[in-house]
C-alpha positions as CSV (number, residue, x, y, z in Angstrom):
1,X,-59.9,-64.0,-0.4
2,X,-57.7,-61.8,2.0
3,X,-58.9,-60.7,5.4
4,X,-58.9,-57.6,6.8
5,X,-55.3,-57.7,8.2
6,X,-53.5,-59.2,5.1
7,X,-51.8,-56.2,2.2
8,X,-51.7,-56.9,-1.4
9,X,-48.6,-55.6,-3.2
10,X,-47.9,-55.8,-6.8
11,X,-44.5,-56.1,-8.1
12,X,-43.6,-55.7,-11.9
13,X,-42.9,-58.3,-14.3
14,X,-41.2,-58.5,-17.3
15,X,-41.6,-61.8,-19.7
16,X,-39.6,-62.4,-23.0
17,X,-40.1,-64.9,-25.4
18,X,-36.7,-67.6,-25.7
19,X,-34.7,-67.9,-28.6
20,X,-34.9,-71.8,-28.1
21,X,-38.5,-71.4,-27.1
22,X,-40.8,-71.0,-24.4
23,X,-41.0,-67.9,-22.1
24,X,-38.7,-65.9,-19.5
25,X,-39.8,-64.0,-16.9
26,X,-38.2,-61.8,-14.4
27,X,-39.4,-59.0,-11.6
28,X,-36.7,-56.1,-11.9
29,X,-37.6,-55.2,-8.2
30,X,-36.6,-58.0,-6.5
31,X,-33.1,-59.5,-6.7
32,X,-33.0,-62.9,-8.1
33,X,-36.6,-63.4,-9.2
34,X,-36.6,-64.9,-12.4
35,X,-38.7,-67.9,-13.9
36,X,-39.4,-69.7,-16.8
37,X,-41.9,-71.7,-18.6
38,X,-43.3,-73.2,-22.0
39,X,-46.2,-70.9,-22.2
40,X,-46.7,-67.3,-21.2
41,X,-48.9,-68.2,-18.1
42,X,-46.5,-70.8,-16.7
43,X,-43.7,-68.4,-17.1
44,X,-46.4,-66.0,-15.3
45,X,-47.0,-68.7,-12.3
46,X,-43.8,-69.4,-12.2
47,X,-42.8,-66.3,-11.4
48,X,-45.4,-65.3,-8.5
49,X,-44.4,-68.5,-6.5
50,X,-40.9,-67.3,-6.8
51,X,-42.2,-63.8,-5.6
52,X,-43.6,-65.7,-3.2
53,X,-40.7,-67.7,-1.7
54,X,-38.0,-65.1,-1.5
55,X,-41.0,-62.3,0.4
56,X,-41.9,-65.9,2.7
57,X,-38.1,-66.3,3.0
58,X,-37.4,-62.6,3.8
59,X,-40.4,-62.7,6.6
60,X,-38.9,-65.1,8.2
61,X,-35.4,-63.8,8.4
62,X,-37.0,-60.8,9.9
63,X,-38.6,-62.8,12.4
64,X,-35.2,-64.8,13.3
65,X,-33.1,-61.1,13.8
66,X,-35.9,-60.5,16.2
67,X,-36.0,-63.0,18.5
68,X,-31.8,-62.8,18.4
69,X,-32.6,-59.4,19.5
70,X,-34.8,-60.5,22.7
71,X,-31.8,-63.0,23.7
């Protein structure tokens, strides 16, 4: 459940079924998001914790050029 202060963005995703099987997954708006998986829905999870680690990875980045700002 998200509290007041937290946003909820979506983010498009594209999946494609392998030639050797299972399922590919990418988000065309973020560089280097891509995932895959055996099924559609773990191609699908895959994918959002991926999401997930570059925005986590990108916050934090942020917050580091701050505080080398403050210095």
């Amino acid at each position: 459940m998200l509290n007041k202060n937290q946003k909820t963005y979506l983010y498009p995703i594209k999946v494609e079924a392998h030639k050797e099987g299972g399922y590919y997954a990418k988000c065309p708006a973020m560089q280097g998001a891509w995932a895959d998986g055996e099924t559609i829905e773990e191609a699908v999870n895959n994918i959002q914790d991926v999401i997930k680690s570059i925005l986590e990875y990108k916050k934090e980045r942020e917050e580091s050029k701050k505080k080398l700002c403050l210095i």
